[in-house]
C-alpha positions as CSV (number, residue, x, y, z in Angstrom):
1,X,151.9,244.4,68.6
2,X,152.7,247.4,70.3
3,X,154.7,248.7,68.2
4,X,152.4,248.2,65.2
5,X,149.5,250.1,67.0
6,X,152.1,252.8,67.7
7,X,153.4,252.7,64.5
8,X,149.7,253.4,62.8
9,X,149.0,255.7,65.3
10,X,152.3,258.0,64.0
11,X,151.2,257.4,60.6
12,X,147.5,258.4,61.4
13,X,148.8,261.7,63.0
14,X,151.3,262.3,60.4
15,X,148.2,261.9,57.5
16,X,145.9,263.7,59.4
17,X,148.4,266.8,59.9
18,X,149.4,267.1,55.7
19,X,145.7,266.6,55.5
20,X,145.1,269.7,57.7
21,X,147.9,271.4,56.0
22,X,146.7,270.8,52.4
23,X,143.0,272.1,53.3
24,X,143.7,275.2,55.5
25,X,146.6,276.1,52.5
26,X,143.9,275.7,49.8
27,X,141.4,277.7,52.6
28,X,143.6,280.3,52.8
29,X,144.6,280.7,49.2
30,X,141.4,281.2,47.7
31,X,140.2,283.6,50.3
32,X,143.0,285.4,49.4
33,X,142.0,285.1,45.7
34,X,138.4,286.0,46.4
35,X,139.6,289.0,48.2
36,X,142.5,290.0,46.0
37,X,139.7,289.6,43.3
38,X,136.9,292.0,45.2
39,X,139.6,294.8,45.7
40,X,140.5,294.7,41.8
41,X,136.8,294.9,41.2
42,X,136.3,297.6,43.0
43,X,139.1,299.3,42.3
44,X,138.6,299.2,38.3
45,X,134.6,300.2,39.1
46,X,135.8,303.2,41.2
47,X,138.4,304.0,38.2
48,X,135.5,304.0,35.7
49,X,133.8,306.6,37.8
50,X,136.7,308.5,38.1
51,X,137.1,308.6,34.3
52,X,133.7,309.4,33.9
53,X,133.9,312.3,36.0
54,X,130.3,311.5,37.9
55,X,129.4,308.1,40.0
56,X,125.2,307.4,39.5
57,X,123.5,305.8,42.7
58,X,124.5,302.7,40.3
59,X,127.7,302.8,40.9
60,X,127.7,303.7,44.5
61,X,125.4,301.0,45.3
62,X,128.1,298.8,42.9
63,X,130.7,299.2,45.7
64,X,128.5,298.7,48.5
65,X,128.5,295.3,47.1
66,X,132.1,295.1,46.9
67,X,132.0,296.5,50.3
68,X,129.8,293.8,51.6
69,X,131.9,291.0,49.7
70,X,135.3,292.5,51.3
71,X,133.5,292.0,54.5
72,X,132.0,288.7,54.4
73,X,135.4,287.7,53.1
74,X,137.6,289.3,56.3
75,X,134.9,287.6,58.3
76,X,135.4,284.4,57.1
77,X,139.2,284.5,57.5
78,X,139.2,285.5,61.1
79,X,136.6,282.6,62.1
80,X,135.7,280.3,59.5
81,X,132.3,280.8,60.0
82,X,130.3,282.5,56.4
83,X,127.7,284.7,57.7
84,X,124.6,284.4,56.0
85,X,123.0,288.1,56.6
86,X,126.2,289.6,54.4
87,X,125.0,287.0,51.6
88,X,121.3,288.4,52.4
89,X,123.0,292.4,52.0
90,X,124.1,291.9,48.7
91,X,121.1,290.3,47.2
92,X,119.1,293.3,49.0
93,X,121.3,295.8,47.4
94,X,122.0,293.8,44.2
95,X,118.0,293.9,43.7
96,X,118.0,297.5,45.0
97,X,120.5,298.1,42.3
98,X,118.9,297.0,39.1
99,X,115.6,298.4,40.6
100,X,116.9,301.7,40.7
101,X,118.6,301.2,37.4
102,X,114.9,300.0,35.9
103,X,113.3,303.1,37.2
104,X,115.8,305.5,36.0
105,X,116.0,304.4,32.1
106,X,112.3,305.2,32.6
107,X,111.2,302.2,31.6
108,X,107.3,301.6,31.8
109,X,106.1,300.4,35.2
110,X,104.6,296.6,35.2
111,X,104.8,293.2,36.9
112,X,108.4,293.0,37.0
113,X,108.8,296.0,39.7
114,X,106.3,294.2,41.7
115,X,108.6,290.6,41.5
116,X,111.5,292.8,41.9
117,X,110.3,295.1,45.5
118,X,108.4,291.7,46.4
119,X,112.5,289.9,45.9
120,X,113.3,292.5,48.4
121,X,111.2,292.7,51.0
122,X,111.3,288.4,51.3
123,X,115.0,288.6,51.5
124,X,114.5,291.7,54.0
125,X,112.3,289.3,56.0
126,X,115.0,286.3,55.8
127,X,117.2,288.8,57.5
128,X,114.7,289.3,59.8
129,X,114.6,285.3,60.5
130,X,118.2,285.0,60.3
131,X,118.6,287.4,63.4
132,X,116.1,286.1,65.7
133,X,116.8,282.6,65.1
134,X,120.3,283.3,65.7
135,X,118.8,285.6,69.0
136,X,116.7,282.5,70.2
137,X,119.0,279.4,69.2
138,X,122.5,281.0,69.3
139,X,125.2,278.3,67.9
140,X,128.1,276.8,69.6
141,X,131.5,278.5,69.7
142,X,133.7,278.5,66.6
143,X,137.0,276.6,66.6
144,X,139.4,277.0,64.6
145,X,141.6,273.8,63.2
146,X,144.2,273.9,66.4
147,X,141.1,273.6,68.3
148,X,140.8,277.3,69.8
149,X,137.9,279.0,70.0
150,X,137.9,282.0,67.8
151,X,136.0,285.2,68.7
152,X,132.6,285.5,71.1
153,X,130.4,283.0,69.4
154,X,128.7,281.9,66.0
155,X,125.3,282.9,66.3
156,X,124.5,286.2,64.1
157,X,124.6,289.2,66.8
């Protein structure tokens, strides 16, 4: 029976390594999508400007977010680990955005500035949250899928 428990054993390790294969090549290819995607974006926004012959805080604020996405993306490929603050960036400057695009149409003030500064300042205090949990209660090291750890730690610094 030895040769049957060895036999599974090979076939386990065989499965298990296409397995790891198949999901790290599909990991791999859609950050590279997602990426290859952000840089297009912001490459056809900055083009727009360029045409335009001005850029508006709109647009600035536009490739921030781009900015932050590239980021969270190269982060995520080096450690396999999706930091939530970068997700928290971009909804603060996503808001910030269309609050600055509100005020400067000149539309009349009313409850929605308050929803949208109050949108803020929660997410604003999630960051807040985000840090000194991860301060307090940092997280184990991350490994990577051969098993090494990859860079100083989890926790948000």
């Amino acid at each position: 029976m030895k040769w049957a428990d060895g036999s599974r054993k090979r076939m386990h390790d065989g499965a298990n390594s296409l397995g790891n294969l198949m999901v790290e090549g599909f990991h791999y290819c859609g950050l590279f999508a997602i990426g290859a995607a952000t840089a297009w974006a912001s490459v056809m926004a900055f083009m727009e400007m360029f045409d335009k012959g001005q850029a508006s805080i709109d647009d600035i604020l536009l490739l921030f977010i781009y900015l932050e996405l590239g980021a969270m993306v190269g982060i995520y490929f080096k450690t396999n680990h999706l930091p939530i603050r970068f997700l928290l960036y971009i909804a603060i400057t996503a808001l910030t955005r269309y609050l600055i695009g509100d005020v400067s149409h000149h539309r009349p003030p009313d409850v929605g500035l308050l929803y949208l500064c109050g949108g803020i300042f929660l997410l604003s205090l999630s960051v807040l949250a985000v840090r000194v949990a991860s301060n307090k209660f940092p997280s184990s090291k991350a490994i990577d899928a051969t098993g090494d750890v990859v860079g100083d730690s989890v926790g948000e610094k």
